[in-house]
C-alpha positions as CSV (number, residue, x, y, z in Angstrom):
1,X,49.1,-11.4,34.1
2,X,50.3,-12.3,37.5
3,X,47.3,-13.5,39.4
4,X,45.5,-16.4,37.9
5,X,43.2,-18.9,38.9
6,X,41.8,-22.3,37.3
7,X,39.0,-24.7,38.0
8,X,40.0,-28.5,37.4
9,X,37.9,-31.6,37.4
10,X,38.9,-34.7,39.1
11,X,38.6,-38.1,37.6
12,X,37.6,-41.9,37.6
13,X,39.3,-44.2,35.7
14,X,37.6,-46.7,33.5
15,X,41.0,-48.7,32.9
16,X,43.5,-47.5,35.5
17,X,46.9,-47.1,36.1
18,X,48.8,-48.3,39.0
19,X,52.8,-48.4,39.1
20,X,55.2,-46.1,37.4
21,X,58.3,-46.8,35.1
22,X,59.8,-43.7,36.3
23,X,59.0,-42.2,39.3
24,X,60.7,-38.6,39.2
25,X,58.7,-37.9,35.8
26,X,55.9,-39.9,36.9
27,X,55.6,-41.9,33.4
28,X,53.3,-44.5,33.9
29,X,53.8,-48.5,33.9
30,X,50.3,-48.6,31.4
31,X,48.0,-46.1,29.7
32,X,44.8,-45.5,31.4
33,X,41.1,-44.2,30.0
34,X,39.3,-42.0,32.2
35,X,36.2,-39.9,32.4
36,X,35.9,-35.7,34.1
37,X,33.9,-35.6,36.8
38,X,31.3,-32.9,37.1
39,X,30.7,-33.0,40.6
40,X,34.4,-32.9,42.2
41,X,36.6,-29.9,41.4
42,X,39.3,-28.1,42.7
43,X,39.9,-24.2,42.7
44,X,43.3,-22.8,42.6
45,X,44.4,-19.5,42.8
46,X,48.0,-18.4,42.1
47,X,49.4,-14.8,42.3
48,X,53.7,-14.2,41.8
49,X,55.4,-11.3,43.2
50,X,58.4,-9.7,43.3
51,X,58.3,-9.1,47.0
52,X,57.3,-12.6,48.0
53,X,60.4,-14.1,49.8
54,X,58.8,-17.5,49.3
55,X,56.1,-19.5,48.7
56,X,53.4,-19.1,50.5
57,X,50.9,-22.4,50.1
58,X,47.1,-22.6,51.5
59,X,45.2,-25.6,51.1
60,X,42.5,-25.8,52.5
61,X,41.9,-29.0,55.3
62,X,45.5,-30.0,54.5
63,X,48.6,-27.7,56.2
64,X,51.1,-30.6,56.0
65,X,54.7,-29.8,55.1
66,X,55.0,-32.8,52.2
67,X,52.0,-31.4,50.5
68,X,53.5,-27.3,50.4
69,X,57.1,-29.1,49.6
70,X,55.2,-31.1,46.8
71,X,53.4,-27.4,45.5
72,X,56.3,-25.7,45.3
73,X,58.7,-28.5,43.6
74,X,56.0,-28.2,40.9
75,X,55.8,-24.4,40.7
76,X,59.9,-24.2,40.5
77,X,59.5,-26.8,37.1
78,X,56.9,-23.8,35.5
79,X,59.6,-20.6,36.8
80,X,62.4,-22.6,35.3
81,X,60.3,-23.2,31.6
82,X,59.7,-19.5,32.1
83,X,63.1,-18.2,33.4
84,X,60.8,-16.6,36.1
85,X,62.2,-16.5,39.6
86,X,59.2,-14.6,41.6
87,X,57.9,-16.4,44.5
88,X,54.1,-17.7,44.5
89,X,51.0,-17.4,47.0
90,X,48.7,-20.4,46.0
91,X,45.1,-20.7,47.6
92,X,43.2,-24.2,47.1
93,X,39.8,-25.3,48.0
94,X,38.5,-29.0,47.1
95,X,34.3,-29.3,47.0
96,X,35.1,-32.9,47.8
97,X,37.4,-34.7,50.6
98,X,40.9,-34.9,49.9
99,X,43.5,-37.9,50.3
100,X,41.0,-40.3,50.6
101,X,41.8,-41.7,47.4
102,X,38.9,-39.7,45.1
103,X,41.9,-38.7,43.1
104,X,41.9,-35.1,44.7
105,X,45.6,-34.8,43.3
106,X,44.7,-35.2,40.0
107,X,42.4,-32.1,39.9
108,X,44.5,-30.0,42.5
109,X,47.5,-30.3,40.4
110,X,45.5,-29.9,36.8
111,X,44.3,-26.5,38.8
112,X,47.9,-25.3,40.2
113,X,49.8,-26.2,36.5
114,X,46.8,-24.0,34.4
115,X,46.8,-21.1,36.9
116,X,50.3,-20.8,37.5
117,X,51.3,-21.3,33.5
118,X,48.9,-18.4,32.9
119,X,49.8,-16.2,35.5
120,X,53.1,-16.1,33.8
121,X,51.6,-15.8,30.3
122,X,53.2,-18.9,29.1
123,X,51.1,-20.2,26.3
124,X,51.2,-23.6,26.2
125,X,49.1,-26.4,24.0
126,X,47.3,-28.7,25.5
127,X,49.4,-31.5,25.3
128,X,51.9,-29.4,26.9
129,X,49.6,-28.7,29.6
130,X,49.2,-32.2,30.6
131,X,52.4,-33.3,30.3
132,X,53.5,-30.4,32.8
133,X,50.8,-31.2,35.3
134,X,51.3,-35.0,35.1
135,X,54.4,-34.2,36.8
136,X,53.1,-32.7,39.4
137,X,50.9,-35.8,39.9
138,X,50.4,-38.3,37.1
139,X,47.1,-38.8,36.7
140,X,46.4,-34.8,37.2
141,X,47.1,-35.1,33.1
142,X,43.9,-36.7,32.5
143,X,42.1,-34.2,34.2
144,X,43.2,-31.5,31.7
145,X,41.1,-32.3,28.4
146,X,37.8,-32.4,28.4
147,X,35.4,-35.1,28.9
148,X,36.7,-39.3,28.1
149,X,40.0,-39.3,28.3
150,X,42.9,-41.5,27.5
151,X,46.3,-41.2,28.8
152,X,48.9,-42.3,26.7
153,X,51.6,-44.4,28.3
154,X,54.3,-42.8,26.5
155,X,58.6,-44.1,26.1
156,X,59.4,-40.7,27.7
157,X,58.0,-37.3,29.2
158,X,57.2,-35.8,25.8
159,X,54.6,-39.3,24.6
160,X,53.2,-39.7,28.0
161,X,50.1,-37.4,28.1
162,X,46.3,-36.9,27.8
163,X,43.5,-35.9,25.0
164,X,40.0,-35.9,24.7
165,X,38.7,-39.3,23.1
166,X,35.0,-37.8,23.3
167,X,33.2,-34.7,24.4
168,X,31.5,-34.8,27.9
169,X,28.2,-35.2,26.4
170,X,29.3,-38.1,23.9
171,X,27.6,-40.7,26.5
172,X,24.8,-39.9,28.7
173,X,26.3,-41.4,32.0
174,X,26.2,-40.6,35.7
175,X,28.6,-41.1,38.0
176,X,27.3,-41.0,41.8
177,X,30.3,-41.3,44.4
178,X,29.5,-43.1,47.4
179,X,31.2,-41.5,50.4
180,X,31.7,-44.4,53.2
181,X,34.8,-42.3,55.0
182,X,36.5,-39.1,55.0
183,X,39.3,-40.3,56.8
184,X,42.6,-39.2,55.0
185,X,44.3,-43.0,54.0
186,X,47.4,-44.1,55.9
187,X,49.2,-44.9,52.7
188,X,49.3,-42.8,49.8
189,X,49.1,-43.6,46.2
190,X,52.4,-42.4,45.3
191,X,53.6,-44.3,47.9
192,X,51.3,-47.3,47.2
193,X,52.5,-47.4,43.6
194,X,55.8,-48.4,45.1
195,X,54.9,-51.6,45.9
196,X,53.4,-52.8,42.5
197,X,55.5,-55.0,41.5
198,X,55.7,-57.1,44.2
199,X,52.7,-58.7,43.4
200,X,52.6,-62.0,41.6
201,X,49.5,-60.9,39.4
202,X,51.3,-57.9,38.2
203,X,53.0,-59.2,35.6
204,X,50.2,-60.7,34.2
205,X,48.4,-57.6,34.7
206,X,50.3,-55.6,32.4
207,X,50.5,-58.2,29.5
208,X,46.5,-57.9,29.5
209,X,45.6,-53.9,29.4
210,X,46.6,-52.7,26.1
211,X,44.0,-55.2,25.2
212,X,42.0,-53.8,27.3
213,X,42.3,-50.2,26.9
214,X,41.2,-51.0,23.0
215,X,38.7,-53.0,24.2
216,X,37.2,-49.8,26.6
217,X,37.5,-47.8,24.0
218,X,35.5,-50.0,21.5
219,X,32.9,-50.2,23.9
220,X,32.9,-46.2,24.4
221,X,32.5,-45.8,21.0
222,X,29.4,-48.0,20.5
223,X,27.8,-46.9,23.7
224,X,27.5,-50.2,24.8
225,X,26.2,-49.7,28.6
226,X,26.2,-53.3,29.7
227,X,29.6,-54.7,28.4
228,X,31.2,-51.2,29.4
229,X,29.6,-51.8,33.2
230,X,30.8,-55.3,33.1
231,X,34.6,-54.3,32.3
232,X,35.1,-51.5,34.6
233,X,34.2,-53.9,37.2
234,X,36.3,-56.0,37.0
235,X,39.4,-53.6,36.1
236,X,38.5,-51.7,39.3
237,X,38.5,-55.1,41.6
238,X,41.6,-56.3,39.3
239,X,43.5,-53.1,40.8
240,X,43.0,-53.9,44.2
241,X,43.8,-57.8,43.7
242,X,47.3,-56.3,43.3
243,X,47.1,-54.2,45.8
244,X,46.0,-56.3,48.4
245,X,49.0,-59.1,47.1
246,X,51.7,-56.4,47.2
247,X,54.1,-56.9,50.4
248,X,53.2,-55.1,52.6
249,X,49.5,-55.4,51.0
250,X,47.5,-52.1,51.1
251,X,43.7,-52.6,52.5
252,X,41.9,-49.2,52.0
253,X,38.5,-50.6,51.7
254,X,36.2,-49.8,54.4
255,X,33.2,-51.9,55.7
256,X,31.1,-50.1,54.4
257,X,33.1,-50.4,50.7
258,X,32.1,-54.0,50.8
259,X,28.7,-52.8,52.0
260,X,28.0,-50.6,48.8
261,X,29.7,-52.5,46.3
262,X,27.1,-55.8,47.3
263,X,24.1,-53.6,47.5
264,X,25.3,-52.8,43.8
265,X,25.0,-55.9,42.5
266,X,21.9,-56.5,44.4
267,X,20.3,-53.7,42.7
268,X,21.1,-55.3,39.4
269,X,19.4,-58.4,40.7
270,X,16.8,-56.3,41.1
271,X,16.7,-54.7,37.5
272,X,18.6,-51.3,38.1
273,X,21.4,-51.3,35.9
274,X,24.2,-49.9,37.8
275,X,27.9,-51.0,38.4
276,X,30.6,-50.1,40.8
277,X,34.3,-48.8,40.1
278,X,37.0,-47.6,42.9
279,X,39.9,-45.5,43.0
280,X,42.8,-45.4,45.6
281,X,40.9,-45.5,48.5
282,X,37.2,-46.5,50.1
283,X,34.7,-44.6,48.5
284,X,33.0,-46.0,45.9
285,X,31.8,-45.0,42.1
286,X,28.5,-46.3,41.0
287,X,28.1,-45.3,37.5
288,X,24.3,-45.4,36.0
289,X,22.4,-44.1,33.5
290,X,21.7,-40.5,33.9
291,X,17.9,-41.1,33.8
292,X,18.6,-43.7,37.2
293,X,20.4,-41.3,39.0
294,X,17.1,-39.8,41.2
295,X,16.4,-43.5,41.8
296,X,19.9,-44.6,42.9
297,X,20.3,-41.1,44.9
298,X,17.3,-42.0,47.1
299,X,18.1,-45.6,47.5
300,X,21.6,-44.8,49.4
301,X,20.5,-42.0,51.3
302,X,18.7,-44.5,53.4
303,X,21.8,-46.3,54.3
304,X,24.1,-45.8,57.5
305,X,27.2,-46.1,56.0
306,X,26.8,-43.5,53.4
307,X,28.3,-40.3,54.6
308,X,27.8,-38.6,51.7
309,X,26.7,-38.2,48.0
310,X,28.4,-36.9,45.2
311,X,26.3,-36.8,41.8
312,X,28.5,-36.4,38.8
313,X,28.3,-36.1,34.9
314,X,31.2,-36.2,32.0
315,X,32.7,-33.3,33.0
316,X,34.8,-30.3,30.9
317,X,38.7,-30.8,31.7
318,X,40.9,-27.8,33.5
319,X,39.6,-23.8,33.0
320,X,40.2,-20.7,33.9
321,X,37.8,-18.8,35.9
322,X,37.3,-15.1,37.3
323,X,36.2,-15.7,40.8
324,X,39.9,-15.7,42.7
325,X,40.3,-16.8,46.1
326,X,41.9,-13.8,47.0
């Protein structure tokens, strides 16, 4: 086969990961447990030829150089597994906005690694699979098993990958993403995670989450809604404390981030059981109950800052699909 294409989900984490041990394999500084998210995908199409002189790279709503250099880096580590030296056209479409810190990386390079890899009939497990598209983007290996994920931290690029801790059906949550801004950030992760380490709380930081990740996982496991609300919480506002004490700090909130995430905890006050996580950037996640989200749908849509609404469920990791983009 040489024309392939893939669907991948992106993700939230639940326990995240910010800062990397090594940056050229993109191992992280902490394991992370995630969930697949229904709602947010991206396609990717990849076709090799013999004729093709070089890559030729279309993403959609994002035609800068960095991004195509950053495609094909990753597309020359799957023709040197495979001893294959063809050239690639790659088509991408997100259903959700890109670099805005909704983790669009982690789905687009989940896509790219299972479309390319089975364009050139590699067979790999699904271990292997993460572990190739975590270097393309680390957190793109969580989006590669299905449903709740963890994401081992690993001593080197063969123990630093993903698996499936539970089935997307294992626990009947919603996550709805707040859209506040679909302005691309100024900084991005990769280059955020840079500056970890320069804040005091980090240290502290990372003597705390392996308790933490067994802790999330506990709570997973018993279905406990409340306690599990309460901790991603305050993992999510623990992330940006050390973000916002690195030097330079990084500020990617929004008004309206502060806006939805005290109209969350209103609603709570109000007896809706909902609670708020964030990734890299100013959107937020409100995960509910899956019988709340009608409720928590129509409450936002009456509020000005909300650009837009994204309803997701535990979501199937990385597949291949049919429907190519060319």
């Amino acid at each position: 086969m040489i024309k392939s294409t893939s669907i991948a989900p992106s993700n939230i984490a639940f326990i995240k990961y910010w800062g990397k041990k090594d940056s050229s394999l993109k191992l992280p500084l902490n394991g992370s447990v995630s969930m697949n998210l229904s709602g947010m995908t991206t396609t990717t199409t990849v076709e090799f030829k013999k004729d093709f002189t070089e890559d030729e790279i279309l993403i959609e709503n994002d035609d800068r150089k960095k991004t195509k250099d950053r495609v094909s880096g990753h597309l020359d580590k799957i023709r040197q597994i495979t001893e294959v030296d063809m050239k690639a056209k790659v088509v991408s479409r997100n259903n959700f906005p890109s670099s805005t810190g909704l983790s669009s990386s982690s789905s687009a390079f989940a896509a790219l690694t299972l479309a390319a890899v089975n364009a050139l009939n590699l067979h790999l497990s699904e271990k292997d699979l993460s572990i190739l598209a975590r270097q393309g983007s680390g957190s793109a290996c969580r989006s590669i098993p299905d449903g709740f994920v963890e994401w081992l931290e690993g001593e080197d690029s063969n123990s630093s990958y993903s698996y499936s801790l539970h089935p997307p059906e294992y626990f009947d949550i919603a996550d709805v993403v707040i859209v506040v801004s679909d302005k691309k950030k100024d900084i991005s992760s990769t280059e955020g995670q840079i500056l970890a380490d320069t804040s005091p709380f980090m240290a502290t930081r990372l003597a705390n989450i392996k308790d933490k990740i067994i802790k999330i996982k506990q709570i997973i496991n018993k279905k406990d809604f409340s306690s599990f609300g309460q901790l991603i919480e305050s993992e999510a506002l623990e992330m940006h404390a050390i973000m916002l004490t690195s030097n330079p700090p990084l500020i990617y909130w929004q008004p309206g981030t502060i806006n939805i995430i005290k109209l969350v905890k209103k609603m709570r006050t109000e007896g809706l059981e909902v609670y708020f996580s964030l990734n890299t950037g100013q959107d937020v996640h409100i995960i509910c109950k899956r019988k709340d989200v009608n409720k928590l749908e129509g409450y936002f849509r009456k509020i000005e800052e909300v650009k837009r609404i994204i309803v997701n469920y535990p979501s199937v990791g990385a597949r291949l699909s049919d429907n190519h983009l060319f």
